[in-house]
C-alpha positions in Angstrom: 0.0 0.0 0.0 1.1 3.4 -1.3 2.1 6.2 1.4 -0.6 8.3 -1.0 -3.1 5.5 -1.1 -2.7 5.4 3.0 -3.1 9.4 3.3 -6.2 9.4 0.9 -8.0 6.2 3.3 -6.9 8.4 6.4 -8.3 11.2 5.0 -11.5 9.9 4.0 -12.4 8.7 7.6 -11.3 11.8 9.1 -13.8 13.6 6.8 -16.5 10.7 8.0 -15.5 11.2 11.4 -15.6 15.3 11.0 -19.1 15.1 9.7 -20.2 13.0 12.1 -19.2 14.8 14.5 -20.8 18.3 13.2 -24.2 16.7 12.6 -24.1 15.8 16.2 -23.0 19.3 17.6 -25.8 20.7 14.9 -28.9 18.6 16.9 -29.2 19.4 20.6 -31.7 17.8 22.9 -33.9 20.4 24.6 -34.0 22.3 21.3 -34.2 20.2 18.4 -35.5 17.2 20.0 -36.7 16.4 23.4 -36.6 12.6 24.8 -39.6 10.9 26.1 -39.0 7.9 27.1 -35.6 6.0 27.7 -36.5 2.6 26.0 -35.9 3.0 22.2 -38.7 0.8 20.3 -37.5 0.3 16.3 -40.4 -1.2 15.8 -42.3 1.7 15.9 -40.3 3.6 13.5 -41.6 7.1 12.6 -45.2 8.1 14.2 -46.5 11.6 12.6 -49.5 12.4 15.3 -51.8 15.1 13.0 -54.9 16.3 12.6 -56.7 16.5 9.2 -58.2 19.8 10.4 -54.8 21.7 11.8 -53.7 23.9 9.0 -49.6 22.4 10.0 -50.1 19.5 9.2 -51.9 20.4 6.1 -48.4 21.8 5.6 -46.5 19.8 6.7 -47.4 17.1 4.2 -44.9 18.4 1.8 -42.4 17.6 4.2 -43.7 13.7 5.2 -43.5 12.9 1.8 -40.2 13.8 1.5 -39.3 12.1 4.6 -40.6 8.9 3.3 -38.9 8.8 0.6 -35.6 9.2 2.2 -36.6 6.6 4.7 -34.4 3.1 4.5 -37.0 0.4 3.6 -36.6 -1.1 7.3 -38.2 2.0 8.6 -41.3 2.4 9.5 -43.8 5.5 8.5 -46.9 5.5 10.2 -49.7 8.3 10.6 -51.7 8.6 13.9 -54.6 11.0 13.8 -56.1 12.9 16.9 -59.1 13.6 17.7 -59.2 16.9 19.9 -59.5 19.6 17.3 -62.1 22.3 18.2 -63.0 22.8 14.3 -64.7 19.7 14.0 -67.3 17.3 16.2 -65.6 14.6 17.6 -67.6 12.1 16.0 -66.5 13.6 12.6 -62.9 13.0 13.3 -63.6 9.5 14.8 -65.2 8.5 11.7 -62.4 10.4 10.1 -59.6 8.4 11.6 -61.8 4.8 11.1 -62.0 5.6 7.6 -58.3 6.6 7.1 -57.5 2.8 8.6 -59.9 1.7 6.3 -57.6 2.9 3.7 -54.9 2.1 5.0 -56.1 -1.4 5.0 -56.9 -1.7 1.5 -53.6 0.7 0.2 -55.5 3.9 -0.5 -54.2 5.7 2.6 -52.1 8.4 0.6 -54.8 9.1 -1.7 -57.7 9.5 1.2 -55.7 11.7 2.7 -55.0 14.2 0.2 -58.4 14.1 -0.9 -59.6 15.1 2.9 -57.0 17.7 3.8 -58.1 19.3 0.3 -61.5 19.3 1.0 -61.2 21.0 4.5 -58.2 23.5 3.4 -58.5 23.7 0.1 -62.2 23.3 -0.4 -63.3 24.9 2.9 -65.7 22.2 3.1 -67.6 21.7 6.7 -68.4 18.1 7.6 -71.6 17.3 9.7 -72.1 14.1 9.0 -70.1 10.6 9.5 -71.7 9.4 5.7 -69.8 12.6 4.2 -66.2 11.5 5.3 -66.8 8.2 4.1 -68.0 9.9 1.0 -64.5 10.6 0.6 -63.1 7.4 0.6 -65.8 6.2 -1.2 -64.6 8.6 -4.3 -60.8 7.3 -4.4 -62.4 4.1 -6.6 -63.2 1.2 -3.8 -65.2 -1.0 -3.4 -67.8 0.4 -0.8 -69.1 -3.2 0.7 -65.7 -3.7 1.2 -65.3 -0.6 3.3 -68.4 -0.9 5.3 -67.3 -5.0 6.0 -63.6 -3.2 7.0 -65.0 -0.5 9.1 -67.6 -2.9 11.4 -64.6 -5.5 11.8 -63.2 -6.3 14.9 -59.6 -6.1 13.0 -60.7 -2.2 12.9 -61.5 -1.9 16.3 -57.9 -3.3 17.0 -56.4 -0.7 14.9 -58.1 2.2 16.3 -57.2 1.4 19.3 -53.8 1.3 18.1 -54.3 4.7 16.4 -55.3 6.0 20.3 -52.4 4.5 21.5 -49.8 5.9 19.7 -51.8 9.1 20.3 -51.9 9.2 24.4 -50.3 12.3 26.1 -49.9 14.0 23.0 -51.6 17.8 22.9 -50.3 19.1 19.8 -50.2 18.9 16.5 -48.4 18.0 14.0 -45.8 16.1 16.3 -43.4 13.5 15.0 -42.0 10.7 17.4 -39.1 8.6 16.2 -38.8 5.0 17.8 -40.9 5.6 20.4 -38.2 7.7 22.4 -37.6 11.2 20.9 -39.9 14.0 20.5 -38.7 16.0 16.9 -38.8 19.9 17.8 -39.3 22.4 14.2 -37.4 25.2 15.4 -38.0 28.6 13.2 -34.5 28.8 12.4 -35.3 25.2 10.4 -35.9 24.5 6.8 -38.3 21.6 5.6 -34.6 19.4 4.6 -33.3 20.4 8.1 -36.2 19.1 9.6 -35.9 16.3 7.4 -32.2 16.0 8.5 -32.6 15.7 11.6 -35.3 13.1 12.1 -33.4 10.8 9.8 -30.2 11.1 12.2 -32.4 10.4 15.1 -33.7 7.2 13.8 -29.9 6.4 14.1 -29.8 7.1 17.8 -29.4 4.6 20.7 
């Protein structure tokens, strides 16, 4: 092995190292990110707790979209919607969060969803019935025995109660929870790929 070739290697991991070591100076707990519990659960990956009726998350789609498609294939992306909004009766976002599992179960979550966020921000459309937000998912092209046969199931009682779960102590909105122990903080001095940035390193954390 060459002197040069030796330097170069050296080099490289120094610059590795370097980088590392910047990225972790750049993300501080307390400001970026906040930890909330001390077990670290991979199996949980990436939990986005939202609301279809808070105008953030509504913005913040951009941004989960290009989180996901930066995400590692061994990484889980998973939406858990609330249900404490004041712009909406409760039982409108109940049904609203049955129906997205709904579609989630038969692989028309992304499409549900952008339909319903355009129709309450976009649109400016006000929901007062359950039959209206199933409307919704009814227009994406699926079979709608299926979807009544999903939504009665015991499976979909399971799932909500899943949804609920992942949901508990949390009081705002959007909020973005990476393996189940650290709390992402959007500070104003962040960009959408900052944001992105730094809840891709902490899926690397212990």
């Amino acid at each position: 092995m060459s002197a040069a070739f030796l330097a170069a290697i050296l080099f490289s991991v120094a610059s590795v190292s370097a980088s590392a070591q910047n990225t972790a100076a750049q993300w501080q707990e307390g400001e970026h990110y906040d930890i909330i519990n001390e077990q670290l659960n991979p199996r949980l990956g990436i939990v986005e707790i939202f609301s279809f009726w808070c105008p953030h998350c509504f913005q913040f789609e951009s941004i989960a979209s290009q989180l996901k498609s930066k995400l590692p294939e061994d990484i889980n992306f998973t939406k858990a919607h609330v249900e404490f909004m004041r712009s909406a009766p409760v039982n409108i976002q109940q049904e609203a969060t049955k129906m997205m599992l709904v579609a989630r179960a038969i692989n028309r979550e992304d499409s549900f969803n952008k339909a319903l966020f355009k129709a309450i921000h976009e649109d400016k459309k006000h929901f007062n019935s359950v039959e209206a937000i199933k409307e919704i998912l009814l227009e994406q092209g699926v079979d709608g025995e299926k979807v009544l046969k999903l939504a009665d199931s015991f499976g979909m009682k399971s799932r909500i109660n899943r949804n609920n779960k992942l949901t508990e102590g949390i009081n705002e909105v959007p909020t973005f929870i990476v393996n189940g122990k650290y709390k992402a903080k959007f500070t104003r001095d962040m960009t959408p790929d900052s944001f992105v940035e730094l809840i891709l390193w902490l899926t690397k954390q212990p």
